[in-house]
N, C-alpha and C positions, 0 to 999 in steps of 0.2 A: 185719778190724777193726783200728783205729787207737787204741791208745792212746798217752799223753802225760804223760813225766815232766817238770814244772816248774811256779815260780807263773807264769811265764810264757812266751808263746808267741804269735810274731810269725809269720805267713805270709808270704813273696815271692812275687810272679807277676812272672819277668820277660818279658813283651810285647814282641810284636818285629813287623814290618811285618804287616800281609795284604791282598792283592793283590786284586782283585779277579778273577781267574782262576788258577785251579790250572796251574803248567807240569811236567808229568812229563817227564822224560828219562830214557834206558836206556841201559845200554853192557853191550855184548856181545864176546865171542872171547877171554874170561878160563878159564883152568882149571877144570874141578869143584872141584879144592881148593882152589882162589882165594876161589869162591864160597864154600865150604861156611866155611872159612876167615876170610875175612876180610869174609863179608857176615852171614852167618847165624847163625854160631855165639857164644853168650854166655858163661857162665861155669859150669864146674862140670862141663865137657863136652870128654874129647879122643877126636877123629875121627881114620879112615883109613881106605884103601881106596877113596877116591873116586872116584866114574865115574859118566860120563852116556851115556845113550844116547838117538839123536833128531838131528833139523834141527838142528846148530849155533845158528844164531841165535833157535830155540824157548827160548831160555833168557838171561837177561841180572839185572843188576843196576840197579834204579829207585831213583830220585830225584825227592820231586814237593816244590815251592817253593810258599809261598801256603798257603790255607784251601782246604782238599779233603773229600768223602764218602765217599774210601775209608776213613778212620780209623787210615791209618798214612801214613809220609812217605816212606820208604828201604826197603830189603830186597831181596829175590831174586823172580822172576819168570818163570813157566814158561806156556806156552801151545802153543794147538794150532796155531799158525802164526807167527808170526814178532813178536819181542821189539821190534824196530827201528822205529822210524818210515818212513825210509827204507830200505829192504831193497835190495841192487842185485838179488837173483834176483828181485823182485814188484813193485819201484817203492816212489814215495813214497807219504805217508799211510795207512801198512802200521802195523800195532802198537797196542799196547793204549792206545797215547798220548788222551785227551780234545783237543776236547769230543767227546762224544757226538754225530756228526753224518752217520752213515751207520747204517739199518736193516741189519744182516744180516752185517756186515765181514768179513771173512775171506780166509783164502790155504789153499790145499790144498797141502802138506809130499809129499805121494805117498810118507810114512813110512808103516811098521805099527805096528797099536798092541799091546795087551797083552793076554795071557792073562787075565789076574787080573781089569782093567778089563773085559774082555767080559763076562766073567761076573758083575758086580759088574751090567754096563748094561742085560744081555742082549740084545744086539746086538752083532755087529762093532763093533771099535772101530777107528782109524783114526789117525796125526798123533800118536802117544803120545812126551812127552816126559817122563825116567826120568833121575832123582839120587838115585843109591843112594850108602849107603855105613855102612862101620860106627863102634863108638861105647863109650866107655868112661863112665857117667855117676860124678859122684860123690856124688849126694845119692840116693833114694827115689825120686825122678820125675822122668821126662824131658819138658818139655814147650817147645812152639812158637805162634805167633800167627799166623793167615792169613786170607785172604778171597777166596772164589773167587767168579767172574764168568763169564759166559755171554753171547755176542749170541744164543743161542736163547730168551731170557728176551722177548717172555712168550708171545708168538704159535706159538714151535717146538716146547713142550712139553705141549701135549693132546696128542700121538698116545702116549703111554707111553714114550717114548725121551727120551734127552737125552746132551750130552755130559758125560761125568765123572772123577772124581778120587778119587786114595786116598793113603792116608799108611801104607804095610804095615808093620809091625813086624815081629820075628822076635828068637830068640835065636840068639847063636852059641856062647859057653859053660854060657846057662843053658837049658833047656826052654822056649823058648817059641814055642806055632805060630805063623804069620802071622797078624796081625790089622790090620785097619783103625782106626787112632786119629783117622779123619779124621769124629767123629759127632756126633749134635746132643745139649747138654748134657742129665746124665741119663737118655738113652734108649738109647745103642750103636745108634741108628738113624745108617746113611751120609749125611753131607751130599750131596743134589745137585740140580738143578735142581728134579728134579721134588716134591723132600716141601722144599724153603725158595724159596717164592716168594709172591705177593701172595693165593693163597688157601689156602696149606700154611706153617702154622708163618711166620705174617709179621712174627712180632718177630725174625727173624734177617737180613730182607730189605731190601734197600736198594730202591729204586724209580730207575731212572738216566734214564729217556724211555725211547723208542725210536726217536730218529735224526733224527725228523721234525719235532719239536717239536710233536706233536699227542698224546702218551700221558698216563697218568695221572700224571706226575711229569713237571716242567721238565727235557730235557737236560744231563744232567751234566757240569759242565767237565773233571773227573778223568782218567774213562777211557774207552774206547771202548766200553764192553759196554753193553748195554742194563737189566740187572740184575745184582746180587751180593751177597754173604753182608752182613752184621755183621761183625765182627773177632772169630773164633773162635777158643779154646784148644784145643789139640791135645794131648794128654800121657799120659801110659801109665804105671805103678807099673813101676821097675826095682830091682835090685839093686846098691849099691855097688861099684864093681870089677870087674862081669862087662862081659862085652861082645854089643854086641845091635849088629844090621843092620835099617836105614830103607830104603825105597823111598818115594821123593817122585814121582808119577807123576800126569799129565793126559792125555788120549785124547778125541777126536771120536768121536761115536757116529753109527752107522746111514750119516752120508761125512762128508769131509772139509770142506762149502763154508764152515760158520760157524765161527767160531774162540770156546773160551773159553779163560780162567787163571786161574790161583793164586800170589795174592802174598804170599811168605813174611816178614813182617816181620822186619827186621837185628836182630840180637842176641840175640833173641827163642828161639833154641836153647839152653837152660839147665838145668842139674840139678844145685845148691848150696844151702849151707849159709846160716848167716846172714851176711849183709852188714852191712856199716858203709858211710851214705854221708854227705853232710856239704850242706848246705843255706845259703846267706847271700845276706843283701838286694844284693850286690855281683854274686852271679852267680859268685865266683871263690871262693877260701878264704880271705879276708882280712875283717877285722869290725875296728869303730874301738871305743875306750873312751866310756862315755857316749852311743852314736851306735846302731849294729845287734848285733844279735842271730844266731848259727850255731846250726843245728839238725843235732847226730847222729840219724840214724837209721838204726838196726838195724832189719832185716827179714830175715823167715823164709818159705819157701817154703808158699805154702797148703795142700801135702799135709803139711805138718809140724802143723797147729794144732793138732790135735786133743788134743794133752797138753800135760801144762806142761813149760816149754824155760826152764832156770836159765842164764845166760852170763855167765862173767866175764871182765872186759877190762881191758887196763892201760892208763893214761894215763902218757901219758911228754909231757918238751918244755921249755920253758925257761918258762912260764908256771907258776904256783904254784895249785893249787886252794885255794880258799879267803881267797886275797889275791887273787892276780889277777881272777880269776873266780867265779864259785858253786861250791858242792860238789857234786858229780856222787852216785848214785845207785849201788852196786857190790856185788852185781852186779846184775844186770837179772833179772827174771823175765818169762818168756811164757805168760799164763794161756793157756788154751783157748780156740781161737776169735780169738786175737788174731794179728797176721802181721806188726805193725809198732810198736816202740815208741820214740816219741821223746823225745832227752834235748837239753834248751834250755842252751846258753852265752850267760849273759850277763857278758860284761867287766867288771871294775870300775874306774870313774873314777877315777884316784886324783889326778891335778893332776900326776901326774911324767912328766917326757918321759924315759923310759928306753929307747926301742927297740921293734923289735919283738920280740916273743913269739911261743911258737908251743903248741900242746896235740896230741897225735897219742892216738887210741882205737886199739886193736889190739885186736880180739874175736876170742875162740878159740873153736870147735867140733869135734865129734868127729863123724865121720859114723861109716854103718854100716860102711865098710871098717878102722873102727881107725885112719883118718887124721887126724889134725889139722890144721884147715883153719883161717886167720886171714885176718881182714879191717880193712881199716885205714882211718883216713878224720883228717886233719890240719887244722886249723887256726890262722890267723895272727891274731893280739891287734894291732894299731896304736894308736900313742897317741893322744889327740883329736890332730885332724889340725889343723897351723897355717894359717890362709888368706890369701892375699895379694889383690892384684889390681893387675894390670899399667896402668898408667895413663899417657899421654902430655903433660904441658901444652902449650899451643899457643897461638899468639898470631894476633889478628884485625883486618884494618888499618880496618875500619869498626865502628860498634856495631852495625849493623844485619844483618850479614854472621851467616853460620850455616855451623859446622864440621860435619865429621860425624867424633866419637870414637869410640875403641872401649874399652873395659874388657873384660880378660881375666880372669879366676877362675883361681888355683891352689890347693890344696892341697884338702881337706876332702874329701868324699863329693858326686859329679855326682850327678845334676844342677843347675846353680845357679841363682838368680833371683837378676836385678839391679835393682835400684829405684834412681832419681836425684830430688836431690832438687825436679827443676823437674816431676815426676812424669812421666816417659817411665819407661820399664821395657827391660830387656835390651840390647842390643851388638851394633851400632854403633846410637849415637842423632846425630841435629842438636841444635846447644847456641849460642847465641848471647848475647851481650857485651853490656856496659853502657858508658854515655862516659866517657872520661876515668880509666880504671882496670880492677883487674882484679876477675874474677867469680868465687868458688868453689862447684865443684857438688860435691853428697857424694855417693858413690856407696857405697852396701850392700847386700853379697852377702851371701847364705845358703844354705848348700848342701843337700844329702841331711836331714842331722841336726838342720838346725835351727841352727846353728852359722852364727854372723852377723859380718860384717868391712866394717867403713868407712874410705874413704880419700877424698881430695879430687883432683878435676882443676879445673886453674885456666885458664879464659881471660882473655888481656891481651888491652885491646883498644887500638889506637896510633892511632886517630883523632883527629887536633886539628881539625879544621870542629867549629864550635859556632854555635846560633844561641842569642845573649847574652840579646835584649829583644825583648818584640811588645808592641807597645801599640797603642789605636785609642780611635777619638772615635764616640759614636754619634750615630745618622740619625734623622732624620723619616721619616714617609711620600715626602718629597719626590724621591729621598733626598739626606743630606747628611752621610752616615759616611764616614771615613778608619782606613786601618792604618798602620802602620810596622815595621821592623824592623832589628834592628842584630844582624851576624852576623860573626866571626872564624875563625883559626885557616885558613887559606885553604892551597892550594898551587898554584899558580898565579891565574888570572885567573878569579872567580869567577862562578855563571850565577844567576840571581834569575828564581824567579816565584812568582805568588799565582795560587789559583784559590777559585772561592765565587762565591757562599753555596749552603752545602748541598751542594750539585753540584759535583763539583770538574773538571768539563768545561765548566760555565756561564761563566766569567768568568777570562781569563787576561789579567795585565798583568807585565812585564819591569819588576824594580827593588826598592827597599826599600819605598817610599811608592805607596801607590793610595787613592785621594779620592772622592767621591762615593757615596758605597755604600749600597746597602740594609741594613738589619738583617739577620743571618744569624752562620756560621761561614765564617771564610775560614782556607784552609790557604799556607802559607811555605815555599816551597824552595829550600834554596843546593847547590849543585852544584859540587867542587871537580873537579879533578885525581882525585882519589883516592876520595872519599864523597859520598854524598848524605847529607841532614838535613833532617828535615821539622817543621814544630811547626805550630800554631792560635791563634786569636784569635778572639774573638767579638765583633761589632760590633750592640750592642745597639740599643734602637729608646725612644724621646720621646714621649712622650701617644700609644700606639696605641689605636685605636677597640675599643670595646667593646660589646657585645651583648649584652642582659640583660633579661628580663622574665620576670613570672608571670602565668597562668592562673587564675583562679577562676568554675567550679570544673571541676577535668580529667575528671570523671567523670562520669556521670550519666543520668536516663531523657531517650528522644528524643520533643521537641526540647529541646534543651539548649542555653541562655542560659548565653555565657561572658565575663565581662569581664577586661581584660588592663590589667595596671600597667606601665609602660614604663620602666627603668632604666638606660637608653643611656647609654654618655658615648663625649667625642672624636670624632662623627662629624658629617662632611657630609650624608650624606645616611643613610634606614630605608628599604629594604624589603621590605615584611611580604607573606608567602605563608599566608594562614588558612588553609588546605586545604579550605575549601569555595566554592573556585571564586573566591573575594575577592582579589585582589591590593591593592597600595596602597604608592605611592611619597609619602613627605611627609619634611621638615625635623624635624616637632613629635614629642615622645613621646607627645602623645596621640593615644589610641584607641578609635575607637568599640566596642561589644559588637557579638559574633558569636555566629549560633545554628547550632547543627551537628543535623542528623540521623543520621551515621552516624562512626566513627570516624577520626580523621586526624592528621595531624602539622602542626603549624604553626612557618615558621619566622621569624626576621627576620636579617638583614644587615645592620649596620653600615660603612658604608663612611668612609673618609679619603682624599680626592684620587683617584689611581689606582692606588696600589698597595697600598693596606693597606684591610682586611676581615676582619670579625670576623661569624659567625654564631652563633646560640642557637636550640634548637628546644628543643618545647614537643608533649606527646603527649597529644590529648585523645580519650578513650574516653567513647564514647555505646551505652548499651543500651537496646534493645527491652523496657520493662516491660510490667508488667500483670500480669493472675491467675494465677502458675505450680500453682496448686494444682486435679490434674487433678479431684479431685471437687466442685468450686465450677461453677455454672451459670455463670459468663462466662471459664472456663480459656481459658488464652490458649496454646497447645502454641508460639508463636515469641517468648512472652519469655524474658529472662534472668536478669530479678531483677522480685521482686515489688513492688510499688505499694501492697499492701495492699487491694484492690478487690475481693479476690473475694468475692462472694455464694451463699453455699450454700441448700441447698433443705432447708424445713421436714422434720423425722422423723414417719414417719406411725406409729400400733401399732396391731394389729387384734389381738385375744383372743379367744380359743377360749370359747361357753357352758357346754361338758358336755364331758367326756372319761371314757373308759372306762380305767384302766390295770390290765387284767388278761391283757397278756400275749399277744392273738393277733396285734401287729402292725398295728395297726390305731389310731389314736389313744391309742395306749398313754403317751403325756407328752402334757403341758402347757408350753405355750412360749406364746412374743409371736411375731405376724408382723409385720418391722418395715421399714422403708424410710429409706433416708440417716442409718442411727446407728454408733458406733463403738463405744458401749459399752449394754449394758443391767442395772439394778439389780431385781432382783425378788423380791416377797417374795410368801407364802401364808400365810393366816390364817383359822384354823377360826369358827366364829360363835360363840363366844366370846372372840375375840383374841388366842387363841395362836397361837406362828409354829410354822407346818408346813413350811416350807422358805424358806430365804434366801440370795440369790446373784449375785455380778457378774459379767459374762464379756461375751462377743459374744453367746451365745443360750441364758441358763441354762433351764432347765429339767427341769419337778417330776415326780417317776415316781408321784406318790401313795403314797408311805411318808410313817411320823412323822421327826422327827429321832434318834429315837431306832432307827427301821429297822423298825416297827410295820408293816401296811397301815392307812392309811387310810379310815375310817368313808363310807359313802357318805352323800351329802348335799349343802348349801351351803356353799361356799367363798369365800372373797374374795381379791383380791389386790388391789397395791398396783407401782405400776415409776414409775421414774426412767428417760430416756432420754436420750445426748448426742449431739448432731447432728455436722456434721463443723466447725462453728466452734465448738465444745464449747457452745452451749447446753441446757439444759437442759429437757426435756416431763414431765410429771409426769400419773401418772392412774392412776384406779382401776375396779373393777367384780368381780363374784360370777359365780361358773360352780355345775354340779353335778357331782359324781363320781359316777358310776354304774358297778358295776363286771358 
């Protein structure tokens, strides 16, 4: 359990590549105390007596880079045949190295295995590699992080065998027998192939393939075994000060051919007090004013929770609590159940560039041997950080020309973002110049904090080509348009062309002056020595022809009479495409009517001479009318809008003489039989002229009750109905039944 002294409380993740494949590497031919040493061993733990026994290269120190499924990254590694990838005594692609790509791997060591492991497998064992050694702890508990792996995983372990592992304990000053601390949590049951795999205990199981790429899990990049544990704690209650003997041991069971191991996570060998460690968004011990936040945090080892744990610590350092920073919390306490509590530094702003500061925690503890153990954890206060940015001005001999700059970022909290203000973003950009002067781009950075810094790069630009004047005269259809242009600043002997209209591939003439032109855009270029310069001119157009008329009317049932009003101006000649198969070429805007059956476009063209045209369309919609209403005797199922035509058929009523309603199912109501109606009105009237029943609906009818919920007297009745047909008219009638009941 985590708890957390502060109002507040910032988290870092600092993220760093991942790879798409795991690469493990091993180095081997290092001492037992090398290993024990300087791979395995943590804090709170002095060793001696180190030795190994076994195939030399059964034993190595791993290193795996990238995102992996073993769940650790470094450590110590023992197996039943060889550590190496490349072995010189078995060749290459030897070793527990990934991917996952051979069923069964393995090397036979032709070592012996162990007494203990026999008996542990019940079978000979075979290939045992054995790191013993003894151990001073200084906390309550000695404890380790491992995960062992098997290529007998999953096809080798139905026959009751498998190969296996053990982590034996013992004392040597204090009593204590040989024990196994290698077992599955809460049961002092032995880890081994056979009780952690995919049908035994499989929340400790990894699933890795099996080599082939056909098992019930994808080929593991990691490592070469087919299956292996979770990442398991391994740890035993000891006594401060005494000294106890480990056997780290692995063995092939039943023979040598398949190999597994066990990989001891580095550091991971611990028996201590509480720690001090120190937390910041830098990743180092350094935190800015106004900007990140450092988190101490004390922790206590899990065998410790279970009471409360009072600690007090000094803060020492050249920062002032309470100015500098917030007031810290002293001492700490650790309720029950807790294993970690953390205390938030936040900096305070103050606007002074004083230096840096620093604040150092020293926590004391007392273990059970009567020692006092301390733990210390430091960090560094910076002032807001000042930001610059490196910047080069430059000069560009054309306006059109495009540099590429760079802006450097100093000072502040990485990572930075750079915004410019032509809107490009980040370093190095392209920036290009304007004529005849220079251009200022602002560039503002803002780093980690939020913390923001502007400064200018300026481009000169040293172009003197200029084009002065364009002017132009506009054309007819005929045509009869002219441009010009007047252009200086020259450096040598200068080049002239135009190209247009529209197309600047369509039309090229050499010079300032070009005559005759169509209406359009024509583009200018002078060409020195040094620069190009481009500019435009529009040379506009004189009475162009026009096309313009209305439809009446564009819609309507087929056949559909439509006459047309003619609006033309400026043209030679009209001609009209009606869309129903009508053409017609004439001078006049008059036009005869057009009847359409079905829908179409019609268009007409204005023409001027031979180069100028002007078009107008016109969309006229024709429907299929007639009767859409399906219950009218002449419905029409293929129009689309109605006419108003339909003719519905008279409502016929037939009435019942006598009716019995006494319940066997059998003429038990009174109703109308009725034909082509939507609605019926009906009422009941005893021979007196009271109403016995009255009702509108599709098909009311009478059960022979009063209104009041009586039965009804047998005898003469009458009634009385209204009926509406489906064009809502109206049928009216009447007539007398008996009730018999």
């Amino acid at each position: 359990m985590i708890r957390k002294i502060s109002l507040l409380f910032l988290a870092f993740v600092i993220a760093g590549g991942i790879s798409c494949f795991a690469q493990m590497t091993t180095t081997t031919g290092m001492s037992p105390a090398n290993y024990v040493q300087n791979v395995l061993l943590g804090g709170g733990v002095t060793v001696s007596n180190v030795s190994y026994t076994g195939y030399a290269n059964a034993i190595g120190e791993f290193s795996i880079t990238g995102a992996n499924n073993l769940g650790m990254s470094n450590g110590l590694v023992m197996t039943t045949g060889t550590a190496m990838l490349n072995d010189p005594t078995y060749g290459p692609n030897m070793g527990p190295h990934g991917p996952n790509n051979t069923s069964g791997a393995g090397t036979d060591n032709a070592t012996p295995g162990d007494p203990y492991l026999t008996a542990l497998a019940g079978i000979t064992t075979y290939n045992a590699a054995i790191l013993e050694f003894d151990f001073v702890p200084n906390g309550d508990t000695i404890s380790f992080n491992y995960v062992f792996g098997t290529e007998e995983y999953m096809e080798w372990i139905t026959g009751g065998f498998a190969d296996v592992f053990a982590f034996v304990l013992s004392g040597v000053s204090v009593p204590l027998a040989p024990v196994n601390i290698a077992t599955l949590p809460g049961t002092g049951q032995p880890v081994t192939a056979l009780n952690v795999n995919l049908n035994v205990n499989p929340a400790y199981y990894v699933d890795n393939g099996d080599g082939f790429g056909s098992g019930t899990a994808p080929d593991g990049p990691t490592v070469q075994y087919d299956g292996f544990t979770t990442v398991l704690e391994a740890k035993h209650a000891v006594e401060c000060g005494e000294t106890y003997h480990i056997k780290l041991m692995i063995a092939d069971a039943i023979d040598g051919a398949v190999d597994a191991g066990v990989f001891l996570e580095a550091g991971s060998l611990t028996s201590s007090g509480v720690e001090v460690a120190v937390a910041t968004v830098t990743g180092d011990t350094s935190i800015y004013e106004g900007c990140t936040t450092a988190n101490f945090i004390f922790s206590r080892p899990a065998s410790q929770t279970t009471t409360t744990l009072e600690i007090d610590y000094d803060i020492t350092g050249t920062a002032i609590e309470g100015t500098d920073y917030n007031n810290f919390p002293n001492p700490i306490q650790f309720l029950p159940g807790e294993d970690t509590i953390i205390v938030s530094l936040t900096p305070t702003n103050d606007g002074v560039q004083e230096g840096p500061e620093f604040i150092t925690i020293t926590a004391y503890t007392l273990n059970s041997c009567g020692d006092t153990i301390s733990s210390t954890g430091t960090v560094w206060i910076l002032d807001e950080p000042i930001l610059s940015i490196g910047l080069v001005d430059t000069t560009i001999q054309c306006k059109d020309d495009s540099v590429l700059v760079n802006a450097i970022p100093a000072g502040g909290l990485p990572p930075y973002s750079l915004t410019w203000s032509n809107g490009a973003v980040g370093s190095p950009v392209y920036v290009s110049g304007d004529l005849y002067g220079d251009v200022d781009y602002l560039v503002t950075m803002t780093d980690a904090c939020g913390n923001t810094f502007t400064d200018t790069l300026t481009i000169t630009v040293a172009q003197t080509l200029a084009i002065d004047t364009l002017i132009s005269g506009p054309s007819t259809c005929d045509p009869t348009g002219w441009v010009s242009a007047v252009a200086s600043g020259f450096s040598g002997t200068p080049l002239y062309n135009w190209a247009g209209p529209n197309d600047t591939t369509a039309f090229v003439v050499d010079g300032t002056v070009a005559e005759n032109l169509a209406s359009g855009w024509y583009y200018f270029t002078v060409i020195d020595n040094i620069c190009r310069e481009t500019d435009s001119v529009f040379v506009d157009i004189l009475n162009p022809p026009n096309a313009e008329f209305t439809a009446s009317p564009v819609t309507g049932c087929m056949p559909l009479n439509v006459s047309f009003s003619n609006s033309s101006e400026n043209f030679d000649n009209l001609e009209w495409d009606f869309g129903n198969g009508q053409i017609l070429t004439t001078t006049s805007t008059a036009v005869q009517p057009q009847t359409y059956n079905q829908s179409t476009i019609v268009r007409l063209i204005a023409t001027q001479g031979s180069n100028c045209a002007d078009t107008a369309y016109a969309v006229i919609t024709v429907n299929p009318c007639g009767c859409t209403d399906p219950n009218a005797l002449n419905y029409n199922p293929m129009a689309t809008s109605d006419d108003g035509s339909c003719i519905y058929p008279v409502p016929t009523v037939i009435a019942p003489n006598i009716f019995s309603p006494n319940n066997d199912g059998d003429n038990d109501l009174f109703f109308l039989t009725t034909t082509n109606t939507t609605e019926i009105e009906l009422v009941i009237l005893n021979r007196w002229g009271g109403v016995m029943y009255e009702n509108t609906g599709l098909n009311p009818a009478w059960n022979g009750k009063t209104q009041n919920g009586s039965l009804a007297d047998d005898g003469v009745y009458f009634y009385r109905y209204t009926v509406k047909g489906y064009d809502d008219a109206l049928l009216e009638g009447h007539g007398f039944f008996h009730l018999v009941r």
